[in-house]
C-alpha positions as a printed Julia matrix, in Angstrom:
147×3 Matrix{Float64}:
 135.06  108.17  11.81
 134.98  104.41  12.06
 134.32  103.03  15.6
 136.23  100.44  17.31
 134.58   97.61  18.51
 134.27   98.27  21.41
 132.17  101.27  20.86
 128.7    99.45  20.17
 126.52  102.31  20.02
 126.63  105.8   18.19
 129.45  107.77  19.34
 127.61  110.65  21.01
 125.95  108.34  22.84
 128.98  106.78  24.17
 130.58  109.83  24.46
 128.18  111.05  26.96
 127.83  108.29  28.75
 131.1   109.05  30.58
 130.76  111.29  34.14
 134.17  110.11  35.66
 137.39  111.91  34.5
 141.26  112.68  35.61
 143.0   115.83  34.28
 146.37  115.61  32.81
 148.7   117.82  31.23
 151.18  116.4   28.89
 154.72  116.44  29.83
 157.3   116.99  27.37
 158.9   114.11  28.39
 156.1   111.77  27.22
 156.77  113.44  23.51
 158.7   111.67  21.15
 160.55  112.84  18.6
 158.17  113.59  16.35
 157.11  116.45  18.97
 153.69  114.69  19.8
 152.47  112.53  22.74
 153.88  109.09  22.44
 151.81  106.55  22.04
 152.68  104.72  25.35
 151.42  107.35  27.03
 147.47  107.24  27.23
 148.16  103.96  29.0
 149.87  105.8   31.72
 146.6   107.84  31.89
 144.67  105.1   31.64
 146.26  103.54  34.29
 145.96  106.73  36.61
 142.02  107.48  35.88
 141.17  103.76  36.34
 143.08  103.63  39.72
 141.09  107.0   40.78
 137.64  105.09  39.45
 138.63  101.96  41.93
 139.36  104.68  44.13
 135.84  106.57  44.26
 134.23  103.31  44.15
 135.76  101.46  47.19
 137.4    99.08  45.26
 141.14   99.65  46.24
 141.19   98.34  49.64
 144.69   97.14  50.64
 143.78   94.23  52.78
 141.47   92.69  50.24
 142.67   89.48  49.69
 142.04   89.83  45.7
 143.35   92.18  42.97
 142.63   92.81  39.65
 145.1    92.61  36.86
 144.78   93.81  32.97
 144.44   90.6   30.94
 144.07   93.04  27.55
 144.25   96.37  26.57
 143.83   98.58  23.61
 144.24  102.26  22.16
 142.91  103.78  19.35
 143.9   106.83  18.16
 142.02  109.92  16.95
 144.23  112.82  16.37
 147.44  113.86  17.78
 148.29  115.48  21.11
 150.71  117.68  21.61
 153.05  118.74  24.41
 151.22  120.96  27.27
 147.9   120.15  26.61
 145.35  119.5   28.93
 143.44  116.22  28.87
 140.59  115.1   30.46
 140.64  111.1   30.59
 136.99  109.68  31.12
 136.52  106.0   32.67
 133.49  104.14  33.06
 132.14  100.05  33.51
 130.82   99.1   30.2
 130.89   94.99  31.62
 130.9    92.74  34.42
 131.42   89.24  34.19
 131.79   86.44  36.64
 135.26   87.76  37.65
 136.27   89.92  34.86
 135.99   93.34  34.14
 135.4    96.01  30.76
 136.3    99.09  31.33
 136.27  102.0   28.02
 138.26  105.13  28.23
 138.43  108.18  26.76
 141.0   111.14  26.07
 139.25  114.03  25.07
 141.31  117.9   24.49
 140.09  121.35  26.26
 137.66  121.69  23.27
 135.82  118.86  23.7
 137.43  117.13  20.82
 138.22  112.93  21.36
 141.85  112.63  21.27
 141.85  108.64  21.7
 139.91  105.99  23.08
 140.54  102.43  24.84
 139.47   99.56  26.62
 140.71   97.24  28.85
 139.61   93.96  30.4
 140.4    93.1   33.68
 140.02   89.63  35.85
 140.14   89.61  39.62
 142.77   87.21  40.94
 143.58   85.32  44.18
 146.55   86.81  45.78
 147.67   84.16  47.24
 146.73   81.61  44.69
 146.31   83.9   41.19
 143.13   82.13  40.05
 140.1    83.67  39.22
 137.69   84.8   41.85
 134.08   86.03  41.18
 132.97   89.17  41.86
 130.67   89.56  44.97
 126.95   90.62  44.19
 127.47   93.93  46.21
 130.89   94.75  44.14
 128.75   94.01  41.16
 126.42   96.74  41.84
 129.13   99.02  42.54
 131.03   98.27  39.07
 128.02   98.36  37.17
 125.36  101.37  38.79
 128.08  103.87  39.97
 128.69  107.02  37.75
């Protein structure tokens, strides 16, 4: 299987790198007409498992006068999913910068087997203004040492 990459290390490796995951089932509505997920849909779940990661890790605080916002995303996909299944969808920190953010994901079926990755890159913004602010050394730590 050739890698995206993003994925700069074997895939096992990767693979198991992940500890953090949301279960989904897949609706029938998210089919298309094909009779397979469509492929809007992991970005739903990506969207869902990332905001449960913020979640465990603090980060989601409603008064905070910051927010992060996706700057890019991407999907790659491994085989196809079909109606009723059961997903898990792994997310972990793979970067920090200054203010931005890497996050990978991955999809994987009740047998283990990768159903699609992805990756996203975040930047926290100003509120108020919508520039760039850095991350605090303490957030840091969070993003980069929580599993």
């Amino acid at each position: 299987m050739k890698l995206p990459a993003y994925i700069d290390e074997p895939f096992q490796e990767w693979k198991e790198s992940f500890s953090f995951f949301n279960e989904v089932s897949v609706r029938f509505s998210e089919t298309d007409m094909f009779g397979h997920m469509n492929n809007v849909v992991p970005f739903i779940y990506f969207e869902e498992a990332r905001i449960s990661y913020f979640k465990k890790l603090n980060m989601m605080n409603e008064n905070k006068q910051t927010m992060t916002v996706v700057a890019s995303q991407q999907c790659d996909y491994l085989r196809q999913v079909m109606p009723y299944e059961e997903l898990r969808i792994y997310v972990k920190t793979s970067a920090v910068g200054s203010s931005s953010l890497t996050l990978h994901y991955l999809g994987e079926n009740r047998n283990g087997e990768p159903c699609f990755t992805g990756a996203v890159v975040m930047v926290q913004v100003s509120k108020e203004s919508g520039k760039a602010v850095s991350w605090t050394d303490e957030e840091k730590e969070t993003l980069l040492h929580t599993p």
